[in-house]
N, C-alpha and C positions, 0 to 999 in steps of 0.2 A: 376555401369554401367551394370555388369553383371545379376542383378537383374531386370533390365528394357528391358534388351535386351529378359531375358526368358519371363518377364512379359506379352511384344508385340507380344513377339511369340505364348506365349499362347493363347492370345485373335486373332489374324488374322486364328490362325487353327482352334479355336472354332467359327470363323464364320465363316470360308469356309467349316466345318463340317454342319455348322444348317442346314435341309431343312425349316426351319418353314420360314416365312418374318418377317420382325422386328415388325412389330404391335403384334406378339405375346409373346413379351419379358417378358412386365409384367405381362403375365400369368404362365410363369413359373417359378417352384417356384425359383430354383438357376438355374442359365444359366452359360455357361463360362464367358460372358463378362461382367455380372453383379457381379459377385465374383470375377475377377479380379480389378474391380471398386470398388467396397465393400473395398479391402483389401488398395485400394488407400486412401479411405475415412478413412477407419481405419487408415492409414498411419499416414495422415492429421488431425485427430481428437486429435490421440496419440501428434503429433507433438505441436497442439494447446494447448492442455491441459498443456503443459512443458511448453508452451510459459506463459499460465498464471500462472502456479505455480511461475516460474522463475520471471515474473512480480511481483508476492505476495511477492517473495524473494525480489527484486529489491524494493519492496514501505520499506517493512520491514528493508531494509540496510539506506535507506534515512530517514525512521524513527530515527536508530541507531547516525546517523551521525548527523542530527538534532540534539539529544540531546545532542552529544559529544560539538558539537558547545557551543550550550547553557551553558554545563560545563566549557568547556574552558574558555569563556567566563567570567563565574562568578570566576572563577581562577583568569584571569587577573585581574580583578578588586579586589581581596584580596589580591595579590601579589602587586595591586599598594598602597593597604588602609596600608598595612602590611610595604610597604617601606617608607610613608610620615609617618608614625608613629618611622619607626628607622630613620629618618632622624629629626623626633624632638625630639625626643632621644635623639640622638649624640650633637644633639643643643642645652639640656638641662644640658648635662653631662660637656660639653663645658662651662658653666655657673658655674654649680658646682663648677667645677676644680678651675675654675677665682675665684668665691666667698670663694674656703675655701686657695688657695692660699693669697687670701686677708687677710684672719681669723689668716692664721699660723703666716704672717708677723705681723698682729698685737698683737695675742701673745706672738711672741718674742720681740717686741717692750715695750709690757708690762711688759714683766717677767725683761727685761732690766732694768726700770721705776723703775720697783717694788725693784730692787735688789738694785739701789742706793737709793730710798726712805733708806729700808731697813740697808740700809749702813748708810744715813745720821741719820738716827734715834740710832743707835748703837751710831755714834759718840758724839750726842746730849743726851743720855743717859747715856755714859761716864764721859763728862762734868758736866754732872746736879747730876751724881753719886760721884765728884769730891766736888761738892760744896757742895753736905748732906754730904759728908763725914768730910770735915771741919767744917759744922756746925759741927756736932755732936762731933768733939774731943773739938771743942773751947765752943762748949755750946755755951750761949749767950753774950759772952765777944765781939765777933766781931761786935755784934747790940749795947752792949752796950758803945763801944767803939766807936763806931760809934755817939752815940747820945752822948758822951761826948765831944767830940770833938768839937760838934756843939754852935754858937757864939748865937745864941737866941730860942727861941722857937720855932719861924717861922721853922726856921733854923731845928729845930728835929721835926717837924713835916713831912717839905720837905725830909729827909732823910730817915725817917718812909715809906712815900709814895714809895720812890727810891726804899726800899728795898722791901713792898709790891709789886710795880711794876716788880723787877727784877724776886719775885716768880713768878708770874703770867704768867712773858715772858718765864721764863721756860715750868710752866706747859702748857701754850698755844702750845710751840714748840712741847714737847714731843704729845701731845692732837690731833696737826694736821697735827704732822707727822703719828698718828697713826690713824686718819681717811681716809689719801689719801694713806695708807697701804689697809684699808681695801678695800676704793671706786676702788685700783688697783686690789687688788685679786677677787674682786665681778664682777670687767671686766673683767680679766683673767678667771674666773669661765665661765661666759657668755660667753666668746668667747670660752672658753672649750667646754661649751656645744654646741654652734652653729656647732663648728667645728666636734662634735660627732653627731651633728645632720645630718649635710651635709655628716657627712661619712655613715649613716643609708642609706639617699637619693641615697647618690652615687652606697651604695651596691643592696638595692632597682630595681637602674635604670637598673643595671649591670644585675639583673639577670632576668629583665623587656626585657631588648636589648633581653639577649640570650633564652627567651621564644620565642620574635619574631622573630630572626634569625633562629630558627628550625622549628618555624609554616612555614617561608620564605622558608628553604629548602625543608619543606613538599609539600609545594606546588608549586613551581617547581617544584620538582618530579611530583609530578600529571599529574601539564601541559605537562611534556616531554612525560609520559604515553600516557595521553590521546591523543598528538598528533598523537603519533604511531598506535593508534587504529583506530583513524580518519585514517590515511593514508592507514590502510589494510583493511578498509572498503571502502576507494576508490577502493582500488585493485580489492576487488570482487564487486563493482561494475560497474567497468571494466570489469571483465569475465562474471560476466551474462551477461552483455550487447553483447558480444561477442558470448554466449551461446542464445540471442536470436535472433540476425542477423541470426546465424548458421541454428537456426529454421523455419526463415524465409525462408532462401536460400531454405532446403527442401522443405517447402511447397509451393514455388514458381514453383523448379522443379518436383516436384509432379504434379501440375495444368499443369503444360503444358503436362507431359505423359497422364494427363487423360483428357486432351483435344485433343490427338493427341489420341488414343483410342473409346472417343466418335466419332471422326471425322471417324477415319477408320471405324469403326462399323455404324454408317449412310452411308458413302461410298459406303460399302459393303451390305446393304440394299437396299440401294435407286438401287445399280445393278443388285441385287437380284430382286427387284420388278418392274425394269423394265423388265428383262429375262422374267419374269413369265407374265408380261404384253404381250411383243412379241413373247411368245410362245401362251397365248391362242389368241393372234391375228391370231399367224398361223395357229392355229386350228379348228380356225373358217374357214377361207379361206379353208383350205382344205374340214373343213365339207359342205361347201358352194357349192365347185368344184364338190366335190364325189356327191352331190346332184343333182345339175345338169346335171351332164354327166347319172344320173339315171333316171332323169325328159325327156331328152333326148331319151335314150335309149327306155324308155317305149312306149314314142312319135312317135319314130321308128317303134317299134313292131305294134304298134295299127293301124300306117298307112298302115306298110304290110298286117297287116289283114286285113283291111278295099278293101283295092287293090285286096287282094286274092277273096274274096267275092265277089266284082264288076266283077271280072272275070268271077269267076263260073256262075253267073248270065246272064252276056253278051251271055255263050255258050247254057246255058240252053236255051233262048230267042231262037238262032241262028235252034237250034234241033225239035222245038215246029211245029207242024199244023200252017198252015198257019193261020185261024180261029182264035187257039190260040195266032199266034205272032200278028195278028191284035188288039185281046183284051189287049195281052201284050202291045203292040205300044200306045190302046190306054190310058192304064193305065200308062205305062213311061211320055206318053204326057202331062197325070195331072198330075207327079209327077217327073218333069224333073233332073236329077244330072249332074250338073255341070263337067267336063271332068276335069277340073284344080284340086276341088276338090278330085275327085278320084284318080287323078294320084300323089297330092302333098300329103307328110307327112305331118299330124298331130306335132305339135311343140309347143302343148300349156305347161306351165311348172309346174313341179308337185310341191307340197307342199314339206318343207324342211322333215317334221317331217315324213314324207313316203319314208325317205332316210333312210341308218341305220348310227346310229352312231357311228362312231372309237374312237373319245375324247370325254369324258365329258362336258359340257358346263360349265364354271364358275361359280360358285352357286352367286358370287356379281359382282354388275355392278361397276367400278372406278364411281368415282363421278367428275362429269364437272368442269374443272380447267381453270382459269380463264387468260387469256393471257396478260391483259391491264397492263402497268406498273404504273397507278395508284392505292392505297390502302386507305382503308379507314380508318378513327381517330382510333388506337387501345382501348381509355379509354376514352368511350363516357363523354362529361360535365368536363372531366380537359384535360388541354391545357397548363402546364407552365411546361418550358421545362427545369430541374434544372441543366442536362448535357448533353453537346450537342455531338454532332460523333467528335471523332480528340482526339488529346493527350492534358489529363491535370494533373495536380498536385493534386492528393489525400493522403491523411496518409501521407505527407512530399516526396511523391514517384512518379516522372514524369514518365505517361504511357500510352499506346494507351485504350482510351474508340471507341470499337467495336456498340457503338446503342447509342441511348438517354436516358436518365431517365425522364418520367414524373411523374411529384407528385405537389400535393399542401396540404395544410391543412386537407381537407377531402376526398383522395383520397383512404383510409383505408378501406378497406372489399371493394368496389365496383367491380363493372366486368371490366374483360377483357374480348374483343371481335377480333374477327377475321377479319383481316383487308382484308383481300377476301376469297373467298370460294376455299376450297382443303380438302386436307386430312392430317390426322394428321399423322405425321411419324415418330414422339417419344417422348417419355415425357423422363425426368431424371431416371435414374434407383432405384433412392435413394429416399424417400421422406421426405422431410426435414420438420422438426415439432420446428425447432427453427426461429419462428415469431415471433421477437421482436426484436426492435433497439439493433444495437452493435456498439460502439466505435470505437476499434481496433482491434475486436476479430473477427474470421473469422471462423464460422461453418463447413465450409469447404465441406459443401453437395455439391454435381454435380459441383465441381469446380468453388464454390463459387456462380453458380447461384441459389442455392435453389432449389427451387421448378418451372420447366420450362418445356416449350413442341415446337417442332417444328411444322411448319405448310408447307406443299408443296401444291404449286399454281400452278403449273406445266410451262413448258417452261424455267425450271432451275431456278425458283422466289420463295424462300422461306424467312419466317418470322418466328423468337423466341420470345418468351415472360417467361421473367425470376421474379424472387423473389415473385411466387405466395404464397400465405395463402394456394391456395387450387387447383385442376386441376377438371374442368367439364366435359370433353370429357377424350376420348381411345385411344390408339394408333390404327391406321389402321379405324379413325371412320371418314366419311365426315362430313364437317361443310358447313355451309354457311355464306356469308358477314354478320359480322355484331353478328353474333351468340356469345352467352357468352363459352368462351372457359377457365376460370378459375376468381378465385377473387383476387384482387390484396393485395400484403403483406410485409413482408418483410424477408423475410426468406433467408437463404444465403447468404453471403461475405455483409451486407446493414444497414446501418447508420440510417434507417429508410423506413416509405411504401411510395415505387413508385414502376412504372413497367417500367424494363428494355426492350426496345425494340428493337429488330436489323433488317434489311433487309439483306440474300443473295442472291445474284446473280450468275449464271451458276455453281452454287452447294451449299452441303448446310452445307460444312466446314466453320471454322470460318475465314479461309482465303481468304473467297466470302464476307464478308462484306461489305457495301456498305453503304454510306449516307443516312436512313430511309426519313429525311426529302425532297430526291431529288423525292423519293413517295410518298409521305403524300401529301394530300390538306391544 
């Protein structure tokens, strides 16, 4: 606040100090009011430039954040591949456990089998070790005793057989008890192995799971991480966003101190060059008077002398021989003078320039200012009016539009023209060389208008024409209706080329605004 208060101060004393009129601004090379406006625009350009950087920062965090996403993202979806995978895991393991529980029970089932087999076979081998044992003490007394006994042949053949037969059921017992030994341990085997197989599997799974388990915690981790990233890259961008409002708000009140600067400093012109308007009026008037009263005087003198002469004349006549008053008489007679003339002053009026001069006369004439409150098309051949006078919503921001914008397709490089004839009574201090579409980004020249110039029509009716390419005319230069007074562009605070047009009324601050179109044809 402090800052703007010296600021204003400075510039109302550097214009109460100029003698120059405004039309001389931009000849000099640094003025006060234009380096105070300078340093505004520096303000504004500094401010702008943050704003873009801070933007660059701002795409660059949503970049950031983008990718985090994406990662995340692809997290989740490993963290769900990584969980249906321990989930048939656990289902597989589940299988396992069933199938070698299955395997254990039937190994002990077996070894059971196997242990009575084993056992009947002992006893069957006992037995059979009982009867070679009798053979062998009796020899073959018991066979032969056997077939003695016997009542016919038949009879020791049948017994023959008997005892063939009993060997045979021996050796057949011992034979199959000793292959469903074996056919039991070759299961038992089998299942041995199955069951060392399943326990391979099982350790396999086990160390399968807690690979995934740690990839799983791995990346959970991650996700938690990256979460956290993602959320302190919302944070700053939150503060930049905060850091470009902030930018804003400056360069918001920026434009109004150096609209309220441009306005005083035309104020203080337009009084200045009315002063110096009503003083060489009264300078004239006086040169006028003083002339007169000398036009006058002279008129005076020449009539006394004319008087004084008719006098001396009349006595001379009066003194003369009679002879000669007769000749006299008759010569008066041809050349008679009027009494009236003789006795009336002379009063014819002298030239101005036979007076002397106390003031200077004006070296320029104002140029004829046009009183009519209509004006004429400012951008001959386009007519489409893209913003009309009244409040609208631009860049997301409801605010008062001060004139119209017209523009069309080809409204680019052609002229602006002077919608009546006046004088020019200022252009921007700055000239803004940034013609070219902008976004959101705001040059920030002459408070956002670019490249502009004012026009006074006189009777308190002025016209601006903003966002030129280029300026045709001077300050302090006449124009006339109609006249190309610059090319239209778009330079300053502008989305694109149109030409900003305003109407003021009873002055020529931007607080005299008026509807252009309640002027226009």
């Amino acid at each position: 606040m402090n800052r703007k208060i010296k600021r204003i101060t400075a510039i109302l004393l550097a214009v109460t100090a100029a003698a120059a009129p405004l039309s001389v601004w931009s000849s000099v090379p640094v003025s006060a009011a234009a380096k105070t406006i300078e340093q505004i625009n520096q303000e504004k350009k500094e401010k702008q430039e943050q704003i873009n950087r801070k933007k660059e920062q701002l795409a660059a965090l949503s970049d950031d954040l983008s990718k985090k996403a994406q990662y995340e993202q692809t997290l989740n979806e490993q963290i769900v591949l990584i969980t249906d995978k321990l989930t048939l895991i656990d289902s597989q393991l589940q299988d396992l456990h069933v199938n070698m529980e299955d395997t254990e029970d039937k190994i002990g089932t077996l070894e059971i089998q196997i242990a009575e087999q084993k056992e009947q076979v002992a006893k069957d081998m006992d037995m059979f070790k009982k009867r070679i044992r009798t053979l062998y003490v009796h020899g073959n007394d018991g066979i032969l005793s056997a077939l003695v006994g016997a009542r016919s042949f038949y009879d020791i053949l049948s017994r023959i057989d008997i005892i063939k037969r009993i060997t045979k059921h021996d050796n057949d017992i011992i034979e199959r008890l000793r292959s469903e030994i074996r056919e039991l341990s070759e299961s038992e085997q089998e299942l041995t192995d199955s069951l060392q197989t399943l326990n391979i599997q099982e350790t396999e799974m086990n160390v399968l799971c807690d690979e995934f388990k740690a990839s799983q915690e791995e990346l959970n981790q991650a996700a938690a991480q990256n979460s956290a990233e993602m959320q302190t890259i919302r944070g700053q961008q939150s503060q930049v966003q905060d850091q470009i409002a902030g930018y804003k708000a400056v360069i918001e009140e920026l434009d109004a101190e150096q609209e309220k600067l441009i306005a005083e400093a035309i104020a203080k012109a337009e009084a200045e060059r009315k002063a110096k308007e009503e003083a060489e009026k009264k300078a004239k008037a006086e040169a006028e008077r003083k002339a007169k009263e000398e036009a006058d005087r002279k008129a005076r003198e020449e009539a006394e002398r004319k008087a004084a002469e008719e006098a001396q004349r009349q006595a001379a006549v009066t003194q003369a021989p009679v002879s000669q008053q007769q000749s006299q008489t008759t010569v008066t007679t041809a050349n008679p003078v009027s009494p009236a003339s003789t006795a009336a002053p002379v009063t014819t009026k002298a030239p101005v320039t036979a007076a002397p001069q106390t003031t200077p006369a004006p070296t320029t004439t104002p140029a004829p200012q046009q009183s009519s409150s209509k004006l004429q098309w400012p951008a001959p051949g386009h007519y489409h009016i893209s913003s009309s006078y009244g409040y609208r919503t631009f860049e997301g921001k409801t605010s008062f539009h001060g004139g119209i914008d017209i523009s069309d397709g080809s409204i680019n490089g052609t002229a602006a023209c002077a919608a009546a004839s006046g004088t020019v009574l200022m252009h921007g201090p700055t000239f803004c060389t940034h013609n070219y579409k902008k976004e959101n980004n705001n040059c920030g020249c002459n408070g956002g208008y670019g490249n502009y110039l004012i026009l006074d029509h006189g009777n308190g009716l002025y016209t601006l024409y903003a966002h030129l390419a280029s300026i045709s005319v001077a300050d302090g230069q006449s124009v006339t209706v109609g006249q190309q007074v610059g090319v239209i562009g778009t330079t300053g605070h502008s989305t694109g080329p149109h030409l900003h047009f305003e109407v003021r009324a009873g002055g020529s601050g931007s607080g005299n605004r008026v509807n252009p179109q309640n002027y226009l044809p």
